[in-house]
C-alpha positions in Angstrom: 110.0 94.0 128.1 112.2 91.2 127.1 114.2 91.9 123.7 114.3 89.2 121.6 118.2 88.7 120.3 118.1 89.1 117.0 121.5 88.2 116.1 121.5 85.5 117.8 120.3 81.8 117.8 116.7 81.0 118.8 115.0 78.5 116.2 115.8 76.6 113.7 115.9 77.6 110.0 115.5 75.3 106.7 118.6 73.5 106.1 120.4 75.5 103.3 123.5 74.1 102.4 126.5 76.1 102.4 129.7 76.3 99.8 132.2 78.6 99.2 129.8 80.5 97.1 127.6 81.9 100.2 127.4 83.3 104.0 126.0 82.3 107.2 124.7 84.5 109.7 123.6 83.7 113.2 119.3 85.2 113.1 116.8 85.0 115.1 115.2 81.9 113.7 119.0 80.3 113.4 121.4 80.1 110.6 120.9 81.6 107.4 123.0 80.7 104.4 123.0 83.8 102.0 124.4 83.8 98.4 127.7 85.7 98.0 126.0 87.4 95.1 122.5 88.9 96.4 121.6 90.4 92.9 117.9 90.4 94.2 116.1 91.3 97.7 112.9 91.9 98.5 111.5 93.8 101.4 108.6 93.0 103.7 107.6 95.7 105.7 108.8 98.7 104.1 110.4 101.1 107.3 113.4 99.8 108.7 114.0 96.7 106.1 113.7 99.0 103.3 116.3 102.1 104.5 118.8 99.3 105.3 118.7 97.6 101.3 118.6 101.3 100.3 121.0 102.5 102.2 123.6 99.4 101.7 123.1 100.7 97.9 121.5 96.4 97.5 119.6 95.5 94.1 115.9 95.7 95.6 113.3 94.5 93.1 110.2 94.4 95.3 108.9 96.6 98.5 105.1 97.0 99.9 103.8 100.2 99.7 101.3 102.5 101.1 98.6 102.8 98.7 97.4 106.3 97.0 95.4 108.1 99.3 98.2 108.5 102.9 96.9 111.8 103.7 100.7 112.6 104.3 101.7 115.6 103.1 105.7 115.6 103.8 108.5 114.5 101.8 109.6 110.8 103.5 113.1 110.1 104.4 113.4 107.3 101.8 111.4 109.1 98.9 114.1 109.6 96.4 116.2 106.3 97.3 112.8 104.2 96.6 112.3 106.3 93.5 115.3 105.9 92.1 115.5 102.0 92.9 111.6 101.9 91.4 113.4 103.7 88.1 115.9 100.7 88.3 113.1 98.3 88.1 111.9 97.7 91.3 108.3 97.0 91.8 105.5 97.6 94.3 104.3 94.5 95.3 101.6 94.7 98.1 99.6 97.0 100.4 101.9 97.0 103.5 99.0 95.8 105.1 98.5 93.1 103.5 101.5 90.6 102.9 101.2 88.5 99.5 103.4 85.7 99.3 102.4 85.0 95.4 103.8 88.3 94.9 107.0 87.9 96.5 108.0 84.4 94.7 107.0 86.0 91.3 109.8 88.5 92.1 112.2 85.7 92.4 114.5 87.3 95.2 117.4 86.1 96.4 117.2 87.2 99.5 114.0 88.1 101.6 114.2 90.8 104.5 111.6 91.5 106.8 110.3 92.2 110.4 110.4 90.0 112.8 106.3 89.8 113.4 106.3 89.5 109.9 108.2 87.0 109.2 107.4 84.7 111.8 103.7 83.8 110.9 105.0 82.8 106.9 108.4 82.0 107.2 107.7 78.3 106.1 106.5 79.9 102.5 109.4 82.7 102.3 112.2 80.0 103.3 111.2 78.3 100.0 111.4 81.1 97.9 114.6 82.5 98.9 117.0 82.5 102.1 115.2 85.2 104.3 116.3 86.8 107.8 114.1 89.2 110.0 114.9 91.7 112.0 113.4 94.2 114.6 111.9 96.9 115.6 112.3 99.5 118.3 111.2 97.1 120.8 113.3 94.0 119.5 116.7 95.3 118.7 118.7 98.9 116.9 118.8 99.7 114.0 122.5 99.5 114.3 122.4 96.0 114.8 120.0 94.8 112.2 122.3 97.1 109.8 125.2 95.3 111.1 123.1 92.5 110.7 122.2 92.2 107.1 125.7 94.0 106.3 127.2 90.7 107.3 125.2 88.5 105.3 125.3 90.6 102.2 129.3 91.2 101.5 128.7 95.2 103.0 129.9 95.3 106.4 131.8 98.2 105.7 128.9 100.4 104.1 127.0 99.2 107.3 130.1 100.8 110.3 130.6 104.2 107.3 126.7 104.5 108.0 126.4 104.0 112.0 129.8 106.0 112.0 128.4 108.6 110.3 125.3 108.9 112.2 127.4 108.9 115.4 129.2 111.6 114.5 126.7 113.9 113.2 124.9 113.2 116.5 128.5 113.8 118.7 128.8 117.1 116.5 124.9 118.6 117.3 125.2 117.4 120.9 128.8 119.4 121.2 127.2 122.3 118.7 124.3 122.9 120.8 125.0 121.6 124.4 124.3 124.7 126.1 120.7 125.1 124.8 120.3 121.5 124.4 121.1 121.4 128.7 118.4 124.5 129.7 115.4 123.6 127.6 113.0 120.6 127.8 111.7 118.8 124.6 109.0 116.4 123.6 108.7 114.6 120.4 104.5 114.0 120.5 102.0 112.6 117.5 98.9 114.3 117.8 95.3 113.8 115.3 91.6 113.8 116.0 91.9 110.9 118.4 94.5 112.4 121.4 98.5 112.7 121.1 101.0 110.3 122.5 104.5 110.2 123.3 106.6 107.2 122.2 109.6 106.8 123.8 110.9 103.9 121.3 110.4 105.8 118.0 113.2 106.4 116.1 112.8 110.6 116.7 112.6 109.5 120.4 115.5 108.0 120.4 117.8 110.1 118.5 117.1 113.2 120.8 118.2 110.9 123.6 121.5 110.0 121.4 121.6 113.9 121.3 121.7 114.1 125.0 117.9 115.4 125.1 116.6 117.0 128.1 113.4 115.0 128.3 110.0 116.9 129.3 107.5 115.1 131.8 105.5 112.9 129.0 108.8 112.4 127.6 110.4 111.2 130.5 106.9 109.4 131.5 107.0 107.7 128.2 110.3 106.3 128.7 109.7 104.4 131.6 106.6 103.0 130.1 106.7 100.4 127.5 103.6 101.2 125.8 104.5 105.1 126.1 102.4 108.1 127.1 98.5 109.1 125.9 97.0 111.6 126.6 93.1 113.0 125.0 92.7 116.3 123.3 91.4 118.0 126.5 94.5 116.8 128.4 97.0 118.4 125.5 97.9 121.5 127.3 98.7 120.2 130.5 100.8 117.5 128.8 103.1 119.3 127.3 102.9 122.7 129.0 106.3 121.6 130.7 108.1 121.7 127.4 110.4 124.2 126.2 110.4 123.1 122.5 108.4 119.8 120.6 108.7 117.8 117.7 105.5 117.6 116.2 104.5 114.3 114.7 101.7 114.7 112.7 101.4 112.7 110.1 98.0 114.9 107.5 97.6 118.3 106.4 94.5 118.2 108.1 95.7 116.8 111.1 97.9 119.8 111.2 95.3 122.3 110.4 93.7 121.0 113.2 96.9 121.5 115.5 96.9 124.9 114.5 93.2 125.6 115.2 93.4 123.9 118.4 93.8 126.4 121.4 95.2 124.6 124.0 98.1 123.6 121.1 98.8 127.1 119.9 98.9 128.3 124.2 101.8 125.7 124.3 104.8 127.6 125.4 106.7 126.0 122.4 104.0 126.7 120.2 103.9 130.2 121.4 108.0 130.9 121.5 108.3 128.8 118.0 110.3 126.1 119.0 107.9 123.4 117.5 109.2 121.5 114.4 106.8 119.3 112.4 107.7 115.8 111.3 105.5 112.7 110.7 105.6 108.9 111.1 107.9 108.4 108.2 110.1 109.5 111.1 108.8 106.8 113.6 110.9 104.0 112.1 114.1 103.0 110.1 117.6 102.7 109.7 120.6 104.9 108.8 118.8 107.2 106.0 115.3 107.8 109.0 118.1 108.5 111.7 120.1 110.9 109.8 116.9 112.4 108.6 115.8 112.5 112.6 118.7 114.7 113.0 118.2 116.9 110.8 114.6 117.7 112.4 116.0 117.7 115.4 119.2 120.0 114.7 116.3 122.7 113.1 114.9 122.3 116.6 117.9 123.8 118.6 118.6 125.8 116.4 115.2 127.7 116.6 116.1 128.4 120.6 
């Protein structure tokens, strides 16, 4: 897979002009002249561009959201933060599905944040609401560097290093903590419903046990050299994971997780059967500083449990 470089140039924006009352970053679709006072943003997609204006502490007024009935029965990683900015004003504005332009000029941001493949298709329309800059996903770029990213062209660089700082040492610290265990067992971070389970190498969870030094089990290790990951169906769920000393179960319903639990060839799972399984859910799959921290902490429970 090719990364697209999301910091740097690529296409051309609409001409903004610049004073000494704004920034310029270097984006994706070019330069992007940013008012020195963002008093307003607006999210797009609601994983990654959402944990970084939460995280940076920036005055959000409007994010998508999921709609009532998620199924999901875990507390997200960005819960309280979009609670507290929602008690601060901030507004639901659209299905995250389903991407309403109307909505997002009635908010009047001053700034518009989004992903990339959102962006891209409507950035005629957002450009002439407000100055608007995409970033990535797992396969496009880090979260580090979209952080870094919109840290630059909002005035809080230095929230953006405390953040990735602070996630590197919390991941240094449970790598050094548990680096015995963490070197004799296997793990696996697989979702798993009514339709199969998968391993993604690229989600966020993924990739923080890798930053922990993770010893990758087979689907894990058959995931990461595999763009689109690992599936396997329900019949082929022991033998996928058999290999693997401890999991991170990513199962995103109650009932999908009564059904994990009712499932034989789950519950035979050494893991399973030595408790060394820790649930999480695709709140987990994506974000920024305030997902990845949270990743750890899943992850720390996990070697902790062996």
């Amino acid at each position: 897979m090719v990364a697209l470089a999301l910091t740097g140039c690529s296409a051309a924006t609409t001409p903004i002009a610049a004073d000494a009352d704004s920034r310029t970053v270097d984006t994706v679709f070019g330069e992007v002249i940013v008012p020195a006072d963002v008093d307003s943003v607006v999210v797009i997609e609601g994983r990654r561009d959402l944990d970084i204006v939460l995280s940076l502490g920036l005055p959000l007024v409007g994010y998508p959201y999921e709609g009532e009935e998620t199924g999901r029965d875990l507390e997200a990683p960005l819960e309280s933060l979009t609670e507290e900015a929602a008690a601060n004003g901030a507004v639901d504005l659209f299905l995250d599905d389903e991407i309403n332009v109307e909505a997002i000029a009635e908010a009047a941001p001053a700034l518009i944040i989004g992903r990339y493949s959102d962006v891209e298709p409507i950035l005629d329309e957002l450009n002439a609401i407000a100055p608007t800059i995409a970033i990535g996903d797992q396969s496009t770029s880090t979260w580090q560097e979209d952080l870094t990213l919109i840290g630059q062209a909002t005035g809080t660089e230095d929230k953006a290093a405390e953040l990735i700082a602070a996630y590197d040492a919390r991941a240094r610290e449970i790598a050094t903590t548990y680096a015995d265990v963490i070197a004799a067992n296997t793990v696996v971070p697989f979702s798993y419903d009514e339709e199969g389970s998968a391993v993604r190498a690229g989600r966020l969870m993924s990739v923080a046990l890798l930053d922990v030094g993770a010893q990758p089990s087979e689907a894990f290790t058959a995931a990461i050299g595999n763009e689109d990951g690992a599936d396997f169906s329900l019949e082929q769920t022991y033998a996928a994971y058999a290999d693997a000393d401890a999991a991170i179960a990513l199962i995103n319903t109650a009932d999908s997780w009564a059904m994990a639990e009712a499932d034989p060839l789950v519950q035979q799972l050494p893991a399973f059967l030595a408790d060394h399984v820790v649930r999480s859910d695709r709140a987990t799959h994506e974000g920024a500083a305030v997902t990845a921290m949270a990743c750890l902490d899943v992850i720390e429970q996990l070697y902790a449990s062996l």
